[in-house]
N, CA and C atoms as a LAMMPS dump frame, in Angstrom:
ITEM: TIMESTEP
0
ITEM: NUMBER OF ATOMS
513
ITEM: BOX BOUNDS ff ff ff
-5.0000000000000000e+02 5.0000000000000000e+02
-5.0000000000000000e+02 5.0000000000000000e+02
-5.0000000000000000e+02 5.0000000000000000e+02
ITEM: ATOMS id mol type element x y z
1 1 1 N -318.762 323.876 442.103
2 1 2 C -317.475 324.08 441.48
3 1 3 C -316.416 323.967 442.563
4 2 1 N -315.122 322.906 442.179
5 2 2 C -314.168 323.187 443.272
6 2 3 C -312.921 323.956 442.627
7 3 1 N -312.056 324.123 443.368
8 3 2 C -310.485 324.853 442.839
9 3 3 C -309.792 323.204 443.193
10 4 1 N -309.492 322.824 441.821
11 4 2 C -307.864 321.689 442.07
12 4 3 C -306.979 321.876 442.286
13 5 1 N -306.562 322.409 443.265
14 5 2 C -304.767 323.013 443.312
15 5 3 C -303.467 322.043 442.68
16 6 1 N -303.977 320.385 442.966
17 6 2 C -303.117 319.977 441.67
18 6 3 C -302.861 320.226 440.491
19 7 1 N -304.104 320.386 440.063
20 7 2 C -304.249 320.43 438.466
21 7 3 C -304.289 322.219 438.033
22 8 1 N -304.366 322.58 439.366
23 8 2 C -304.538 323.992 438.708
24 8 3 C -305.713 324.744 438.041
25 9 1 N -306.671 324.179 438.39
26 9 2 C -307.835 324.326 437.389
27 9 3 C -309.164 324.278 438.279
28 10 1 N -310.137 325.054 438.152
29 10 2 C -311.975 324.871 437.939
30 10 3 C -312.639 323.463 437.611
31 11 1 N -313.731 323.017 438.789
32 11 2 C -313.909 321.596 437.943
33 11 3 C -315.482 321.977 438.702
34 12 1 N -316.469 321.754 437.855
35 12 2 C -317.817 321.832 437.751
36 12 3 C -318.374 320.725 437.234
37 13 1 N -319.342 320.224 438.361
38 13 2 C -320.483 319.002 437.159
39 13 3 C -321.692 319.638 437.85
40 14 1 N -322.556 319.761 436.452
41 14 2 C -323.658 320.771 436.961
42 14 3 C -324.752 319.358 436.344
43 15 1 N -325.824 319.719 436.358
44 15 2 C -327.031 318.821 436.071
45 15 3 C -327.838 319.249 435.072
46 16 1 N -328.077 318.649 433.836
47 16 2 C -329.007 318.869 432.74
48 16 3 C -330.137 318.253 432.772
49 17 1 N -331.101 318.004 431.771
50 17 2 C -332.151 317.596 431.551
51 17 3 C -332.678 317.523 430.788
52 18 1 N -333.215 316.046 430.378
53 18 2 C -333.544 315.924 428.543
54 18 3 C -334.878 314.97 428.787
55 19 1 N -335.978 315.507 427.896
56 19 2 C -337.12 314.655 427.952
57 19 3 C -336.374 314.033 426.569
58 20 1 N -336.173 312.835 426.413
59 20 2 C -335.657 312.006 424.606
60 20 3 C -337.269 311.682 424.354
61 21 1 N -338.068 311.014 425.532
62 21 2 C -339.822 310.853 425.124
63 21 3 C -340.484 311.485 426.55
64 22 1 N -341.666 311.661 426.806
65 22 2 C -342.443 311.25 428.191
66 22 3 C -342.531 310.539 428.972
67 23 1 N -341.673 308.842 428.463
68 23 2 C -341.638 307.938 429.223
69 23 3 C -340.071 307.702 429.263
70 24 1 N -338.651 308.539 429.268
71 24 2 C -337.771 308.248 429.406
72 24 3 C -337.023 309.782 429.754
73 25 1 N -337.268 310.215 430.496
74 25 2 C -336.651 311.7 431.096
75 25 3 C -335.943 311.269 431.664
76 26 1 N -334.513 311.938 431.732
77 26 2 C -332.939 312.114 432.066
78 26 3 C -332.6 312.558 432.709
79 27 1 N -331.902 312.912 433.815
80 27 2 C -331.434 313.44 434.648
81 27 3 C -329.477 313.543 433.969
82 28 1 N -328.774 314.13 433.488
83 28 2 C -327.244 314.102 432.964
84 28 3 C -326.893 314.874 433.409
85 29 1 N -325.36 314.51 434.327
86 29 2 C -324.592 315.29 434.883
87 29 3 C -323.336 315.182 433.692
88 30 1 N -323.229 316.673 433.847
89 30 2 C -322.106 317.483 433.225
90 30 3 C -320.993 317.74 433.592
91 31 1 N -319.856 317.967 432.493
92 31 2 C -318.76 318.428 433.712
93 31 3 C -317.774 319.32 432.351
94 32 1 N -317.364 320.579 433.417
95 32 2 C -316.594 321.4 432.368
96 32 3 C -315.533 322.405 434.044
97 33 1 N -314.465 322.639 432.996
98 33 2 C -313.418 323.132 433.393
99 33 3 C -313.129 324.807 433.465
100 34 1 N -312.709 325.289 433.971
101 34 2 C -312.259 326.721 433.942
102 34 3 C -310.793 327.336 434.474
103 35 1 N -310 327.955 433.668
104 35 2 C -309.032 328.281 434.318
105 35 3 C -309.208 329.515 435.353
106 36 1 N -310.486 330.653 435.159
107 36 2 C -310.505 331.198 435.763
108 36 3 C -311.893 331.295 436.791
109 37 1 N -312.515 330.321 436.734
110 37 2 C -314.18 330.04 437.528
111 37 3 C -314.85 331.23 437.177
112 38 1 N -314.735 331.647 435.672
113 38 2 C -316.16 332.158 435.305
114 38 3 C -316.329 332.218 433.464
115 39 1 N -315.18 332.12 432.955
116 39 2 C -315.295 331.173 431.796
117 39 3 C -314.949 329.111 431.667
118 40 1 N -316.061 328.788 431.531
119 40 2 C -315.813 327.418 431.425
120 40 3 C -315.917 326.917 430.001
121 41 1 N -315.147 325.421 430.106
122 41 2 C -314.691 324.54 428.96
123 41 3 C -315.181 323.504 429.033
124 42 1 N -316.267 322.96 428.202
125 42 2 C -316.745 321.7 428.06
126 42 3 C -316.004 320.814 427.019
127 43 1 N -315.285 319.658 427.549
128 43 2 C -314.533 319.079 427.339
129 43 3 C -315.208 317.942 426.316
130 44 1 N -314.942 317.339 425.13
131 44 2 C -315.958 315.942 424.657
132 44 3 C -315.03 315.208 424.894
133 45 1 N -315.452 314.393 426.04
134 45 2 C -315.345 313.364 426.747
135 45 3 C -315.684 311.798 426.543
136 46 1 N -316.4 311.468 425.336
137 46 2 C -316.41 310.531 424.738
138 46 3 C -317.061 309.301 425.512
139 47 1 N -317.931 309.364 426.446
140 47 2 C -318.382 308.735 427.618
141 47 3 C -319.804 307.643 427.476
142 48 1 N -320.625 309.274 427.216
143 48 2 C -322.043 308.725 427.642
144 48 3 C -322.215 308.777 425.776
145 49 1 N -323.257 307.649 425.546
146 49 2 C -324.007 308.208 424.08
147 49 3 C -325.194 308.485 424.232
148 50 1 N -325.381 310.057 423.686
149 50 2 C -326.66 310.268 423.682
150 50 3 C -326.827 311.256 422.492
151 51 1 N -328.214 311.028 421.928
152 51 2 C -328.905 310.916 420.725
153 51 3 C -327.788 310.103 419.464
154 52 1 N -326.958 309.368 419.784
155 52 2 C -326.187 308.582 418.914
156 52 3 C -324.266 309.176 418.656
157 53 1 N -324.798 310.143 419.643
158 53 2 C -322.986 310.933 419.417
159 53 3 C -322.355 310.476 420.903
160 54 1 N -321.081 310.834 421.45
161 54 2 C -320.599 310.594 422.151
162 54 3 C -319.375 312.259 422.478
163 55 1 N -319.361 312.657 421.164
164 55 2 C -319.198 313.806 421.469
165 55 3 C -319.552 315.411 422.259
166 56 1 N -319.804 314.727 423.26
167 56 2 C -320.27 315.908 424.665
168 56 3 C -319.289 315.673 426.227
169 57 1 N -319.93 316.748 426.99
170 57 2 C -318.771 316.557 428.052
171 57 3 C -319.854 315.537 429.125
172 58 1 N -320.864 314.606 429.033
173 58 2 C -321.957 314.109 430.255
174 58 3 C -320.586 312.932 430.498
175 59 1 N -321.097 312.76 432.158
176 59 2 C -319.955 312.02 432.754
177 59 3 C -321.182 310.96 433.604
178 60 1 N -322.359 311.26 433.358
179 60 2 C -323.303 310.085 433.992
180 60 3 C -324.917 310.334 433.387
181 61 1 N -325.532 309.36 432.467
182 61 2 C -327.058 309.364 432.286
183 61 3 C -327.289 308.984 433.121
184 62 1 N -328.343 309.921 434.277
185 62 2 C -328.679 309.002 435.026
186 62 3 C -330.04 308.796 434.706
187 63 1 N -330.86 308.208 435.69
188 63 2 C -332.779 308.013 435.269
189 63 3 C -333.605 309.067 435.874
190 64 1 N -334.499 308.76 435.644
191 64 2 C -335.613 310.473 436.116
192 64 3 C -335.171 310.882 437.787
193 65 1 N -334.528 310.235 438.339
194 65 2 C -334.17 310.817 439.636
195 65 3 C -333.006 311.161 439.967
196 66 1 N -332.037 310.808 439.319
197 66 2 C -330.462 311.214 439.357
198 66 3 C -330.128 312.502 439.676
199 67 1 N -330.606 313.387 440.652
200 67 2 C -330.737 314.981 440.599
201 67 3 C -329.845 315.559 441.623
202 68 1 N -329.663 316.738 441.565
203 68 2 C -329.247 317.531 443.142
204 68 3 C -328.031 317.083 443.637
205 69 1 N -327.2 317.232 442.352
206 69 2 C -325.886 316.326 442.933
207 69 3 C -324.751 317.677 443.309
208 70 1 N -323.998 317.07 444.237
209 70 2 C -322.867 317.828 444.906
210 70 3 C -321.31 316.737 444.892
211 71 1 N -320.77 317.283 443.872
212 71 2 C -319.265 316.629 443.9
213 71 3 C -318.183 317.624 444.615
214 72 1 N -317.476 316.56 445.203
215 72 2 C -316.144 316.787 445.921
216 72 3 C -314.454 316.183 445.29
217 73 1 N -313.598 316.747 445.879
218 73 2 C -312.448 315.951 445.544
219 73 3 C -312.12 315.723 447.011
220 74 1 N -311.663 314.816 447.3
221 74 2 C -311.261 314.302 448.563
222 74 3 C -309.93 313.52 448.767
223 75 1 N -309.366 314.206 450.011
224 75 2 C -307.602 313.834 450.206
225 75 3 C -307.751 312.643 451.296
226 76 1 N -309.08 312.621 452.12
227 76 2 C -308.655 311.962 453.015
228 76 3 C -309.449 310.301 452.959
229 77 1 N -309.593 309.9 451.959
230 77 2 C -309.777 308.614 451.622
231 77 3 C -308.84 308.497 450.799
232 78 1 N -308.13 307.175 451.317
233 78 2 C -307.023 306.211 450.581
234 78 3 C -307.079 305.561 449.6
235 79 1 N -308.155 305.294 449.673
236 79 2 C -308.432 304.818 447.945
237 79 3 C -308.425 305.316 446.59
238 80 1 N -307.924 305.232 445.605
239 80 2 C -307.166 306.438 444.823
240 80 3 C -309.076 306.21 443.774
241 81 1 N -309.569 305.4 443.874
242 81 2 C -310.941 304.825 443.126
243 81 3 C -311.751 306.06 443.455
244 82 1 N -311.815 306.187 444.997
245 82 2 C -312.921 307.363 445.53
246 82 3 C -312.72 308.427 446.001
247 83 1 N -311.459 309.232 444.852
248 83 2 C -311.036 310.442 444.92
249 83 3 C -312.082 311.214 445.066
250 84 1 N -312.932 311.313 444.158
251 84 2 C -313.842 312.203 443.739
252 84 3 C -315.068 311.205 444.104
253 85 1 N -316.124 312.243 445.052
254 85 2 C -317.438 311.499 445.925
255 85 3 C -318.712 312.864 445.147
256 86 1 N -319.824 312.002 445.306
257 86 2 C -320.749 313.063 445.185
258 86 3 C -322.13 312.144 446.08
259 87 1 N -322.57 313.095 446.199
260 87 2 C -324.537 312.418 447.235
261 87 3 C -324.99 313.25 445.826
262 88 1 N -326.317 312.257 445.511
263 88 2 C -327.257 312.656 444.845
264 88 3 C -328.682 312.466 445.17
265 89 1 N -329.494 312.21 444.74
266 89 2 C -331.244 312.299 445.112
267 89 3 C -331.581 311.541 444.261
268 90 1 N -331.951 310.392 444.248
269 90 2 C -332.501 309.365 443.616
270 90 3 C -333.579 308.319 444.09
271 91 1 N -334.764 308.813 444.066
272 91 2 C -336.113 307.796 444.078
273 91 3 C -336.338 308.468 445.304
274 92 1 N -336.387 309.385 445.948
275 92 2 C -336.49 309.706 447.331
276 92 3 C -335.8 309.644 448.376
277 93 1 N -334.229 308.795 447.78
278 93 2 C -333.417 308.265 448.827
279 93 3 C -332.278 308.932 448.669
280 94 1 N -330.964 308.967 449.276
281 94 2 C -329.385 309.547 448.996
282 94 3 C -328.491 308.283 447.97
283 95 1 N -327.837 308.814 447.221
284 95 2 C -327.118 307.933 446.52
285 95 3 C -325.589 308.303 446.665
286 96 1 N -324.391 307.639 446.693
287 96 2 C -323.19 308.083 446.541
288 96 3 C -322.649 307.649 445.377
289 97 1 N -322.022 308.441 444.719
290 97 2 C -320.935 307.864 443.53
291 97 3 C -319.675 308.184 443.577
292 98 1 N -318.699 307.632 443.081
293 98 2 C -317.068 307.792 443.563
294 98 3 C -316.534 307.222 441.731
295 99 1 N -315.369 308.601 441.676
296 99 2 C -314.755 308.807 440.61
297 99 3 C -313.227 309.141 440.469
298 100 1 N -312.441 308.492 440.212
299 100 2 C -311.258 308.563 440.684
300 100 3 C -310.477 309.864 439.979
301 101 1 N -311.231 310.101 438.42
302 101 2 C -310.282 311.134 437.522
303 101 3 C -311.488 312.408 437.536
304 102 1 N -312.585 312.355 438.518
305 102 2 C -313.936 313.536 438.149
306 102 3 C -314.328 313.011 437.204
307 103 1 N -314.015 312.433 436.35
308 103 2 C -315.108 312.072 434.94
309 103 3 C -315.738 311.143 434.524
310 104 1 N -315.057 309.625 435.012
311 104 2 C -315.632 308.041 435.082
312 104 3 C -316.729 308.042 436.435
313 105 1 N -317.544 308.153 436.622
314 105 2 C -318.489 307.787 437.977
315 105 3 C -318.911 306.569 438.085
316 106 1 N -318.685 305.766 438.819
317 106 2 C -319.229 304.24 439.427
318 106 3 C -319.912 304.934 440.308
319 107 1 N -321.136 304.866 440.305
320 107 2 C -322.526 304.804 441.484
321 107 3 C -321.838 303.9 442.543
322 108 1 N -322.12 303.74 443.506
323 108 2 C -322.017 302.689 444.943
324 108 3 C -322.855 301.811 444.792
325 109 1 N -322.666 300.072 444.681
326 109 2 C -323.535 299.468 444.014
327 109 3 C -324.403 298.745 445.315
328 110 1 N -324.467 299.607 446.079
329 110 2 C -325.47 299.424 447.096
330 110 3 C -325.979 300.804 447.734
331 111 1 N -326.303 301.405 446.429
332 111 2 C -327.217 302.216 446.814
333 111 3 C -328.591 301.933 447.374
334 112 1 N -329.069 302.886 447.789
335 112 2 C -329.628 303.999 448.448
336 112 3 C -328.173 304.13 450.135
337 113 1 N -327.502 304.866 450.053
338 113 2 C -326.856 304.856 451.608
339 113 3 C -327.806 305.426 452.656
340 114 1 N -328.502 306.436 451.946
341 114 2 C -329.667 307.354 453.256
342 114 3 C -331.087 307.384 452.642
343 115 1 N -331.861 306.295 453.01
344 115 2 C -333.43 306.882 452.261
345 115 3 C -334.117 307.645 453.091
346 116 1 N -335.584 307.679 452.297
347 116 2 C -336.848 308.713 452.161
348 116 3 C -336.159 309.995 452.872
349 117 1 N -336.077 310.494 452.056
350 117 2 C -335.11 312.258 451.734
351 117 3 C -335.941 313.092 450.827
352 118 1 N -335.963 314.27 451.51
353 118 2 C -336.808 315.064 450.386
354 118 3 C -335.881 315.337 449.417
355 119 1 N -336.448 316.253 448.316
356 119 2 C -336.076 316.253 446.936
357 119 3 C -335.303 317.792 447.545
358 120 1 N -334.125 318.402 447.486
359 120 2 C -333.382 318.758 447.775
360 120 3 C -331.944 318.795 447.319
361 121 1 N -331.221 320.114 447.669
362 121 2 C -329.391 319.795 446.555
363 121 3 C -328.972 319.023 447.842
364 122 1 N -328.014 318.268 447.704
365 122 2 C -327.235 317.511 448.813
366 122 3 C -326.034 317.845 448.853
367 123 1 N -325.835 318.131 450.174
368 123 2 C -324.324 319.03 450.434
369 123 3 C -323.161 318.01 451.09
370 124 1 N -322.345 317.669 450.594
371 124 2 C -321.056 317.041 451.24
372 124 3 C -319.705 317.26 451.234
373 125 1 N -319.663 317.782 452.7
374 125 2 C -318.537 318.416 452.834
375 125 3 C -317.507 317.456 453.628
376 126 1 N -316.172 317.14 453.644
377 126 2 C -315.874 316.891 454.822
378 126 3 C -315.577 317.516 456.245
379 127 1 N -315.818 317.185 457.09
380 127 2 C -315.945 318.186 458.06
381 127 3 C -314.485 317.597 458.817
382 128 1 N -313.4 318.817 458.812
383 128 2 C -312.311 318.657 459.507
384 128 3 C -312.142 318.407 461.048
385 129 1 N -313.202 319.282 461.546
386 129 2 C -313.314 319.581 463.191
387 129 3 C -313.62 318.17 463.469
388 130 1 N -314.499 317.62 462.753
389 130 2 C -315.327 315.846 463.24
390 130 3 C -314.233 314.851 462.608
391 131 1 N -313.608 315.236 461.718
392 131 2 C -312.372 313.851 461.222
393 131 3 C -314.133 313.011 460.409
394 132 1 N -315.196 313.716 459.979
395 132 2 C -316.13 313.102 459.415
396 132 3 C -316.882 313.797 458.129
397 133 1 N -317.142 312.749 457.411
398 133 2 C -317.908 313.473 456.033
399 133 3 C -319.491 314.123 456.742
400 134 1 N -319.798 314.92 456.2
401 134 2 C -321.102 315.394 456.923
402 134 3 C -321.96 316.072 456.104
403 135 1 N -322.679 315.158 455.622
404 135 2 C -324.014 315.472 454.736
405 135 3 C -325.137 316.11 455.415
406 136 1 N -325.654 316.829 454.226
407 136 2 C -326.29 318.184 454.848
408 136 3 C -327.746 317.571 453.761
409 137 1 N -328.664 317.481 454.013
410 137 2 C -330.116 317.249 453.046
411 137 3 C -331.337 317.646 453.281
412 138 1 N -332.567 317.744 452.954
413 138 2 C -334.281 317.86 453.463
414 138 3 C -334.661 316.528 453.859
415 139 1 N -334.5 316.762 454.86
416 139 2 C -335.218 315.478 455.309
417 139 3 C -336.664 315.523 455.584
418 140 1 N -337.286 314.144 455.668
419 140 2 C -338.523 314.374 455.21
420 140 3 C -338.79 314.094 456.958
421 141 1 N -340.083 314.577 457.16
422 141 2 C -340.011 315.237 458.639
423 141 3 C -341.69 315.181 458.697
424 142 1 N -342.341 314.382 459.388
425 142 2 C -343.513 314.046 459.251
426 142 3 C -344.31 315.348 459.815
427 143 1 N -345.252 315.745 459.003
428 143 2 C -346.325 317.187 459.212
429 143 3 C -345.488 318.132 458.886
430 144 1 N -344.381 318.31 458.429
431 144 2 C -343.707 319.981 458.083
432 144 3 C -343.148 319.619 456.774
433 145 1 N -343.228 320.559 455.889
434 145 2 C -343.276 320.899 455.1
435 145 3 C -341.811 320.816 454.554
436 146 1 N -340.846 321.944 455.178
437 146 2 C -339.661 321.549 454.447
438 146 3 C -338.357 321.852 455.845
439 147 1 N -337.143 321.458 455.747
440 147 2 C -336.204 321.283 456.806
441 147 3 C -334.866 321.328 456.493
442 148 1 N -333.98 321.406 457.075
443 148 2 C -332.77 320.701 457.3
444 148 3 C -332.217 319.804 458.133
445 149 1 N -331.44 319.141 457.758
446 149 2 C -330.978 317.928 458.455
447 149 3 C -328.966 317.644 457.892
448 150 1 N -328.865 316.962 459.01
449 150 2 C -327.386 316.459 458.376
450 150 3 C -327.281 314.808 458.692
451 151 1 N -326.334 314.332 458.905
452 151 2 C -326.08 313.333 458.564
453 151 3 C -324.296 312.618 458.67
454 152 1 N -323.765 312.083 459.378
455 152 2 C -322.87 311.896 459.501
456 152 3 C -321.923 310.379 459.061
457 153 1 N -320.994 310.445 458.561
458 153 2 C -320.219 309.39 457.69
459 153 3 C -318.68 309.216 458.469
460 154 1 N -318.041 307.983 458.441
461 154 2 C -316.717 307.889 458.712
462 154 3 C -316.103 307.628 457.746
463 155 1 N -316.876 306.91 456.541
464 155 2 C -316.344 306.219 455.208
465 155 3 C -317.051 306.771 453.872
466 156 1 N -317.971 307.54 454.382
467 156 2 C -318.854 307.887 453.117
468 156 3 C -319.624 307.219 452.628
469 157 1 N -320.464 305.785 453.352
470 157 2 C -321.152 305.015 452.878
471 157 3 C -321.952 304.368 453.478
472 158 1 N -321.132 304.156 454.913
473 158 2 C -322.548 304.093 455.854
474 158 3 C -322.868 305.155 456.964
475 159 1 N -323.888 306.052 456.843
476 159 2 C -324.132 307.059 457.982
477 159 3 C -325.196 306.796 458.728
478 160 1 N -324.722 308.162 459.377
479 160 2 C -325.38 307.978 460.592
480 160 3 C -326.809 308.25 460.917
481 161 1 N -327.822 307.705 461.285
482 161 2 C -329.118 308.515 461.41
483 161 3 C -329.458 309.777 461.068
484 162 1 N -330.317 310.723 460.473
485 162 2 C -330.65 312.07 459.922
486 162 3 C -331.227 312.874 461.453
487 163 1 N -330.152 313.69 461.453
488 163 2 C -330.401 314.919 462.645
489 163 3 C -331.053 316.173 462.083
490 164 1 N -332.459 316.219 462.464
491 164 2 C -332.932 317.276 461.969
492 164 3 C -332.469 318.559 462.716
493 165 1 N -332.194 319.622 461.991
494 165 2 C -331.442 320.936 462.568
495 165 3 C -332.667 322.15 462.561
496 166 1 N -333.21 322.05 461.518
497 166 2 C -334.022 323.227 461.252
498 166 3 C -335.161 322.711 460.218
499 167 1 N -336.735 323.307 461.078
500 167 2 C -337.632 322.707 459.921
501 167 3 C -338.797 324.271 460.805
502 168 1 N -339.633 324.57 459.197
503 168 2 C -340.771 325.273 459.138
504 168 3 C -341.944 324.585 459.715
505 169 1 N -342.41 325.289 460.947
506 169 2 C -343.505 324.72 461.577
507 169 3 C -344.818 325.184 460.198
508 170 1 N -345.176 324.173 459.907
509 170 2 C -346.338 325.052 458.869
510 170 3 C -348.115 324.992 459.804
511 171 1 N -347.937 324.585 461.17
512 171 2 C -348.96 325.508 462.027
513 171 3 C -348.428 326.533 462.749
């Protein structure tokens, strides 16, 4: 959830999940509003169709891996397109998507930006001190089990090698 100080408002996209069969599980990100960040408003947004309505607030179907997403609003890209950034977890790899109003998402159509990533929430913050975006993920870390790592961006699209920070020796 962030605070918009433009808009004045709560903005949340959280992650659902719909088996429609066994061979077509969903990954749908959500998105709802709050004036005070603890009652929220799901908006019908008229976007995605699913089960034949369009009346819901989903702002992306994605496919069985679309998961663990972390959205931002961002001042310091010029592009008015990639106001709004998120990293997600898709097939094992990092994905970025960029949304100019929070609610239209264009994926980056050269995804994967960071592969083989563990399954993990993905954190992206911009980091003021670095003048750099700085993704935070599990990286997958040969013989241990589970970790942290970050990851560093100038543009949000191509980064930098995965710096592991912290991982469980599991001997």
């Amino acid at each position: 959830m962030i605070w918009d100080k433009e808009e004045n408002v709560y903005k949340m996209w959280y992650q659902a999940y719909s088996v429609i069969t066994p061979q077509n599980e969903r990954y749908i990100m959500r998105y709802a509003v709050s004036d005070n960040g603890i009652l929220g408003k799901k908006p019908q947004l008229g976007i995605v169709d699913f089960r034949g309505s369009t009346a819901n607030n989903m702002v992306l179907m994605g496919n069985t891996q679309w998961a663990l997403t972390n959205a931002i609003k961002d001042s310091h890209d010029s592009d008015p397109a990639r106001r709004y950034k998120s990293l997600s977890w898709v097939d094992g790899s990092i994905a970025i998507a960029f949304f100019p109003d929070g609610i239209h998402w264009m994926p980056f159509p050269v995804n994967p930006v960071v592969k083989d990533t563990g399954d993990s929430h993905n954190i992206l913050p911009f980091a003021e001190t670095l003048g750099k975006y700085a993704g935070y993920l599990r990286p997958r870390v040969p013989g241990q089990k589970r970790g942290i790592g970050y990851f560093l961006s100038d543009n949000s699209v191509h980064w930098s090698p995965i710096e592991v920070i912290l991982f469980y020796a599991t001997s």
